[in-house]
LOMARTI-191701 format. One record per residue (C-alpha): residue in one letter; x, y, z. Coordinates in steps of 0.001 Angstrom, whole numbers, padded with zeros to 6 digits, always signed. Each point is the difference from the previous one (the first is absolute). Example, Ala and Ser with C-alpha at 12.3 -4.5 7.8 and 13.67 -1.06 7.14 Angstrom:
BEGIN
a+012300-004500+007800/s+001370+003440-000660/
END
This chain:
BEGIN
x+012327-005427+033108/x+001529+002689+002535/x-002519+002236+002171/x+000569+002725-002541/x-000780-001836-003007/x-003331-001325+001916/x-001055+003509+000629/x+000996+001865-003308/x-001249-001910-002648/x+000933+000295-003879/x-002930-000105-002688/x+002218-001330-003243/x-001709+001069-003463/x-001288-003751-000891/x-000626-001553-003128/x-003571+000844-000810/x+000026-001431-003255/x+001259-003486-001505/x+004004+000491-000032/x-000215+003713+000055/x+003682+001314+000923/x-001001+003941+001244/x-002819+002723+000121/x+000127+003575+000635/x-001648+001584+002923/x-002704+002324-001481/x-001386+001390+003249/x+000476-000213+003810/x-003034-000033+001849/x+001473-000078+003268/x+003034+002333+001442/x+002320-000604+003065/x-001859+000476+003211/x-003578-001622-001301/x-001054-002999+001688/x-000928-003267-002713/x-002297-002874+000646/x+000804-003485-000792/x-001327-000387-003867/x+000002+003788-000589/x+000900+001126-003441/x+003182+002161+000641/x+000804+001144-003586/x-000684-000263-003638/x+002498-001594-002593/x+000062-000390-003729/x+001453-003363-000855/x+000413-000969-003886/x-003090-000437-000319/x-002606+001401+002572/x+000154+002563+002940/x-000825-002037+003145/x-001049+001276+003277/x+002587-001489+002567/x-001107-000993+003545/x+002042-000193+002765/x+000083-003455+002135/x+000389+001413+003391/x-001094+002906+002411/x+002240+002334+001340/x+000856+003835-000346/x+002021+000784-003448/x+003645+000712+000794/x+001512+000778-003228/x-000917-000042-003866/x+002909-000838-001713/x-000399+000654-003515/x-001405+003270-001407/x-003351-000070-002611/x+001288-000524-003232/x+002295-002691+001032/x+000523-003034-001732/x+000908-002554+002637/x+001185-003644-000298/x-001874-003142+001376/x+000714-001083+003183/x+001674+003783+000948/x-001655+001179+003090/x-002117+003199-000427/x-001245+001047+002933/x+000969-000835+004222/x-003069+000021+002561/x+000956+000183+003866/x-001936-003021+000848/x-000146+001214+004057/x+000517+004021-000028/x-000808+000155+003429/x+003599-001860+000734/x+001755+003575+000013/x+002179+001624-003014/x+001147-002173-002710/x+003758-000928+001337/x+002991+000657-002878/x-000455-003432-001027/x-003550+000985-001566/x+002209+001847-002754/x+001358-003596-001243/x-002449-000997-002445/x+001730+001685-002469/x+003036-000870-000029/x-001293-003778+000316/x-002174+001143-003293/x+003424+001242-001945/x+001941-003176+001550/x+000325-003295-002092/x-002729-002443+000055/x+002086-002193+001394/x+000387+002196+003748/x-004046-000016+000351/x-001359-002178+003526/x-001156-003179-000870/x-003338-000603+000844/x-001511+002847-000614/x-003921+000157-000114/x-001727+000435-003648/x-002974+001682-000009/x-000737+000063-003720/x+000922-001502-002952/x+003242+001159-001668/x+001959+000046+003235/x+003396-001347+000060/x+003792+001484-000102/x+000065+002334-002565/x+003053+002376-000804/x-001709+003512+000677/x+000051+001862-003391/x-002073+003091-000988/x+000058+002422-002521/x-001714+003142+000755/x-001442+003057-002043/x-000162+004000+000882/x-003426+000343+002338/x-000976+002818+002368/x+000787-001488+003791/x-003299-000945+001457/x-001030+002280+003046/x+000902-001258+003324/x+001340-003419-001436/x+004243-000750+001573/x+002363-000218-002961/x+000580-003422-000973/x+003295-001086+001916/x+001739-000620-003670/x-000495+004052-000409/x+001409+001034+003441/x+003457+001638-000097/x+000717-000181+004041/x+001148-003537-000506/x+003612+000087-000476/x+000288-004042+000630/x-002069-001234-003104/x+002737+002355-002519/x+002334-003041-000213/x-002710-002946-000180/x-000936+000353-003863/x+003188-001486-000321/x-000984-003250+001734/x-003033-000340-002080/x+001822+000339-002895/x+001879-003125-000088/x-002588-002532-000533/x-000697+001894-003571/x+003287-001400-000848/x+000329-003850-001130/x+000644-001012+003911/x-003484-001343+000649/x+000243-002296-002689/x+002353-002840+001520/x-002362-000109+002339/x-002714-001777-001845/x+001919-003104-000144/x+002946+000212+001782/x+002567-000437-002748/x+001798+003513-000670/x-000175+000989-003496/x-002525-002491-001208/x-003032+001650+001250/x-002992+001049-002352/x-000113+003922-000545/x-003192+001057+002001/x-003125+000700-002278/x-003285-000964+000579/x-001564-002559-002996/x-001698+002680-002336/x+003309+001880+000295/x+001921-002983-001236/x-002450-000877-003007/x+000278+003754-000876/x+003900-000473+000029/x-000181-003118-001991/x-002600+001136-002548/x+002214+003382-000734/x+003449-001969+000024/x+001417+001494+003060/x+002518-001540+002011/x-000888+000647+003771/x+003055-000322+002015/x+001440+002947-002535/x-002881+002139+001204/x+000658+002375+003330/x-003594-000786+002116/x-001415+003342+001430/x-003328-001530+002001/x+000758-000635+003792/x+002092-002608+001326/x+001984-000429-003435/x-003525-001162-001799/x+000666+000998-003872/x-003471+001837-001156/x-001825-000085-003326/x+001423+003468-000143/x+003298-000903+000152/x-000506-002444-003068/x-001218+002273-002144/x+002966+002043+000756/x+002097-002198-000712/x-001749-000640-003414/x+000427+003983-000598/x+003945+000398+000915/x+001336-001623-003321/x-002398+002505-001833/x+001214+003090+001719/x+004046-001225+000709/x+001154+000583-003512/x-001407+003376-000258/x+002461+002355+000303/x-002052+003163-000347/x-002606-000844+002492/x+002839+001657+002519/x-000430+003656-001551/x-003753-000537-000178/x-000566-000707+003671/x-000631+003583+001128/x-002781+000381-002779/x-001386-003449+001205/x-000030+001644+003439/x-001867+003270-000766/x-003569-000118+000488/x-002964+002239-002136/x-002012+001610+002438/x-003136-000678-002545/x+000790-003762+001257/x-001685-001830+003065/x+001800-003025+001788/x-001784-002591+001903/x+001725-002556+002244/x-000971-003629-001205/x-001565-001627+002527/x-003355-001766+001645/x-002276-001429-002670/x+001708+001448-002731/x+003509-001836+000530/x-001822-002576+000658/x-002093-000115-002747/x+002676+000851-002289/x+002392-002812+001069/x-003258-002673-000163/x-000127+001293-003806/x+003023-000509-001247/x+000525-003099+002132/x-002797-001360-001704/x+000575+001133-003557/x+003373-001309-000380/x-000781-003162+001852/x-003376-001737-001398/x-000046+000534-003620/x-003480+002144-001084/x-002630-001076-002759/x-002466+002271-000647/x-003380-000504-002038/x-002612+002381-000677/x-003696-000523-000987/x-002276+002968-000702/x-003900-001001+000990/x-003378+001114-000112/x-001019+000813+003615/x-003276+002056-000768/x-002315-003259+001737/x+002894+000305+003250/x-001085+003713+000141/x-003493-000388-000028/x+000154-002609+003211/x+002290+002215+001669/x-002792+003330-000365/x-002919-003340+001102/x+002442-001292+002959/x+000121+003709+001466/x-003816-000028+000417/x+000191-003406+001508/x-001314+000108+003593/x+002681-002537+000977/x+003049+001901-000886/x-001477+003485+001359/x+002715+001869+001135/x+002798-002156-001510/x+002508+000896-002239/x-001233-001286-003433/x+001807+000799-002898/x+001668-001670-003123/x+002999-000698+001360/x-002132-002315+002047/x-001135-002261-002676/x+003309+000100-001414/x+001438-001080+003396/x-002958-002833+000309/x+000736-001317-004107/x+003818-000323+001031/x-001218-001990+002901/x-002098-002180-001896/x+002996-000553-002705/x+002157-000918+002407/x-002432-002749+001191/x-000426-001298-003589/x+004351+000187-000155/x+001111-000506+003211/x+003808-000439-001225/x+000141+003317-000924/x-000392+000988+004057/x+003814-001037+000793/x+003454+001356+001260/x+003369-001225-000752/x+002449-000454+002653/x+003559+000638-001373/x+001504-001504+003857/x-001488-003352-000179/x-000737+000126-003983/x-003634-001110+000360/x-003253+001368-001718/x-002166+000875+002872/x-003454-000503-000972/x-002605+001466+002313/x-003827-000874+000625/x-001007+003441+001194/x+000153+003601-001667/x+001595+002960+002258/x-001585+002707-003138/x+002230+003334+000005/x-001365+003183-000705/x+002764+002264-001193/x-000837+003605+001841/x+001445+002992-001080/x+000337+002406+003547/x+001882+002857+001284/x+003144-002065+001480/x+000012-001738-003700/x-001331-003184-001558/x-001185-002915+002268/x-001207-003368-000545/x-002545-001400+002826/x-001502-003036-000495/x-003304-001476+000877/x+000707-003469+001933/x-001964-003111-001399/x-002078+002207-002602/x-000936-003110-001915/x-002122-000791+002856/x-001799+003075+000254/x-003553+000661-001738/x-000303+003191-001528/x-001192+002141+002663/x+002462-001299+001899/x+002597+000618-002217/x-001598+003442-000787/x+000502+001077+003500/x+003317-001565+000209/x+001212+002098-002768/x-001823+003226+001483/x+001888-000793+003353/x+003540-000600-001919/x-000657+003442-001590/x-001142+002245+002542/x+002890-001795+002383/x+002744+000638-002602/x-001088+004392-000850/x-000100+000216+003576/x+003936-001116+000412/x-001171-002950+002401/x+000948-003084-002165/x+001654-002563+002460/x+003107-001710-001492/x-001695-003197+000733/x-003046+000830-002701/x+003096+000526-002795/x+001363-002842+000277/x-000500-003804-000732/x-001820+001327-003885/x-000555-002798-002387/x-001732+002050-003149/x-000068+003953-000283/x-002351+002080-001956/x+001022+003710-000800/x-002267+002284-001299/x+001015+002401-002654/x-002959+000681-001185/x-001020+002624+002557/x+002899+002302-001640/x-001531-000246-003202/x+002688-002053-000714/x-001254-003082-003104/x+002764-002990+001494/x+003400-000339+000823/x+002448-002727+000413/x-000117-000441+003827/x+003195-001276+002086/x-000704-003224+002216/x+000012+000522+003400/x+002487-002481+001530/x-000739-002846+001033/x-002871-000191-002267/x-000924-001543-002896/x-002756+001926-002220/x-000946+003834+000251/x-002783+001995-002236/x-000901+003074-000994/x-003358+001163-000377/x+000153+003268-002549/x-002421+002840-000510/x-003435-001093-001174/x-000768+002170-003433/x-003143+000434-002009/x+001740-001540-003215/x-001750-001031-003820/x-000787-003622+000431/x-000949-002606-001542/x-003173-001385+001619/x-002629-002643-001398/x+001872+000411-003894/x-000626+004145+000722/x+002387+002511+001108/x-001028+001335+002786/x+001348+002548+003111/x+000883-002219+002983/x+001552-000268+003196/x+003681-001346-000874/x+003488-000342+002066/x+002820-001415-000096/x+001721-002773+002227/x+003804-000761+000299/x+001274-003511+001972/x+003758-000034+000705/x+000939-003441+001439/x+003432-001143+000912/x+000910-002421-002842/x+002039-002740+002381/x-003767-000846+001493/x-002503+000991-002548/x+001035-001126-003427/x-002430+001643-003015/x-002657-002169-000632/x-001000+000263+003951/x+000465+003784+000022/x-002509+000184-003026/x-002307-001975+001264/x-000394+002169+003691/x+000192+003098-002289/x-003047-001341-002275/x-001965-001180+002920/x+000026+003836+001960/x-001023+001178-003542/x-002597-002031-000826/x-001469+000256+003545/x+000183+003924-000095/x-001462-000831-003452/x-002901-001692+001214/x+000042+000578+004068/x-003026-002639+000162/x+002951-002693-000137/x+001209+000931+003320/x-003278-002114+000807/x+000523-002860-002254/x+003549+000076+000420/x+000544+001094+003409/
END
């Protein structure tokens, strides 16, 4: 590492998640000039599925920001330089080189170089920005600056790994290489009948996408279309009655997780419509219960605690199926996820090792995942590693639903709206407390008879809640 590289340090956008590939930089919290402390948090980010608070792992004064808010920046692309020893005079030319590294192959980066965080690594640097006002007193990233004649030609450098160069390199043998995709992208290719060395790859270093299946799927659809050539301009026009949102965060994220998951584990759903009016009446007793005084204590609590005890009495049903090594993955532990409705979208935390809890435990757990997840502070880590998901619709009004598995998982329910209904009680009809419950399970794990029986066990808890003592 050369003197200047020692003193002007690069912070690279990390990998805050499990395999996340890029976030975009919601807000700067510092601007050039400030000085930063060693575990400071620097900026905020929004990440596919949480906005994380990222801390710097050095002290120094900031020396640029290179990205602008708004930004969507890849892993491992360096986002902000700190002089590391500002009182060693002005920043020689060399300071300015960063950047170019940043737009240079992977290939031309120092070996060597110190990690700080997770995530690091050579990365081609990639971003794709949106229209934002410029934040006062922050430099313009060095991608933006127009003094810079040199960088004009370098796109052109860049440009040739996209092509089908990289791929000799793999094994050494030219023209018997493997296109580059990464597993899921193959299986997607596979399962749609797609051919991937006839597909042009658009991610960076000549990676083919998911995107780029999928448009390969769409181009035999559209080719033989001659009037789609006149039509283009009305494609192109836009009603100003009509708002357009980027796709991004949480809700690309949660989008792609959907249909990944509904065209990979094949869905069953059952539905069983219960008397809960004995459920109601312990949840009004439980909220004058000394012990649970100022916990969160509601039905969705029982519900969460008879899933719980179901999945004791079936344990098979808690599993995951791992398409890499084709193995059922049974697990002795429930991660339960709470599907959250909030303003950056739909989010699934999950409460680690909920079997284990008691019930005010698990009713302050639940309070916790909820207040956490309205006040945008979710931490990738607590959406991730689910086993079982409950989502409920019920607090829309809404009577059931068929829910989508999240993936990875095995079983998720839905807890409807609880309705005074005509019942029949004791041989008399009678108004009573009734809902209804909807399991979706993925069929290569669960087959029917198991699925019923988890389904019949929440409902005859929520039935008759005193079995969560004889039972639990």
């Amino acid at each position: 590492m050369t003197a200047v590289e020692q003193r002007f340090r690069e912070f690279k956008m990390p990998d805050v998640g499990e395999g996340l590939t890029e976030a975009e930089i919601l807000k700067w919290l510092v601007a050039p000039g400030d000085t930063v402390t060693d575990g400071q948090v620097v900026c905020e980010v929004e990440t596919a599925k949480a906005a994380v608070e990222l801390p710097i792992p050095f002290t120094g004064v900031v020396h640029e920001l290179r990205f602008g808010e708004g930004t969507t920046v890849d892993v491992g692309t360096a986002i902000i330089s700190v002089d590391t020893d500002p009182g060693a005079g002005d920043a020689p030319a060399a300071a300015a080189a960063p950047e170019a590294a940043a737009e240079a192959p992977a290939e031309a980066e120092p070996e060597g170089r110190q990690a700080n965080l997770v995530g690091y690594g050579a990365a081609p640097s990639s971003t794709k920005r949106r229209p934002r006002k410029a934040q006062p007193g922050a430099r313009r990233p060095a991608a933006e600056a127009p003094a810079a004649p040199a960088p004009a030609p370098a796109p052109a450098a860049p440009a040739a790994p996209v092509r089908a160069e990289p791929a000799p390199e793999l094994n050494g043998h030219p023209g018997t290489a493997r296109p580059l995709a990464k597993p899921p992208v193959r299986k997607l290719a596979k399962d749609l009948g797609i051919d991937l060395a006839t597909i042009t790859p658009s991610g960076p270093g000549g990676v083919i996408t998911r995107e780029d299946v999928h448009a390969a799927v769409e181009a035999p659809a559209t080719a033989p279309e001659p009037a789609a050539a006149p039509a283009a301009p009305v494609t192109g026009a836009r009603d100003a009655r009509e708002r357009r949102v980027p796709v991004k965060g949480v809700r690309k994220a949660t989008a792609q997780a959907m249909v990944d998951s509904a065209f990979t584990a094949p869905h069953v759903t059952e539905f069983v419509t219960v008397d809960v009016t004995r459920t109601m009446k312990l949840v009004a007793d439980l909220k004058q219960d000394p012990e649970l005084a100022g916990l969160r204590v509601n039905p969705l609590l029982l519900v969460a605690k008879a899933l719980l005890v179901a999945i004791k009495r079936n344990p098979d049903v808690n599993a995951s199926w791992d398409e890499d090594s084709q193995e059922i993955v049974y697990k002795d532990y429930v991660n339960l996820g709470i599907a959250a409705a909030t303003p950056r979208g739909l989010i699934v935390p999950n409460i680690k090792d909920a079997d284990a809890k008691t019930l005010p435990r698990l009713a302050e757990a639940l309070g916790d995942l909820v207040a956490t997840a309205r006040d945008g502070k979710t931490s990738p880590a607590a959406m991730t590693g689910g086993t079982v998901t409950i989502t409920n619709v019920g607090v829309f009004g809404i009577d059931t639903g068929t829910p989508i598995l999240n993936r990875g998982e095995s079983a998720i329910l839905a807890f409807g709206a609880v309705k005074l209904q005509p019942w029949v009680h004791k041989g008399e009809v009678k108004p009573r407390q009734v809902t209804t419950l909807a399991l979706s399970f993925d069929h290569r794990l669960v087959d029917g008879e198991l699925g019923s029986k988890v389904l019949a066990d929440v409902a005859a808890i929520l039935e008759r809640p005193k079995r969560l003592i004889t039972w639990g």
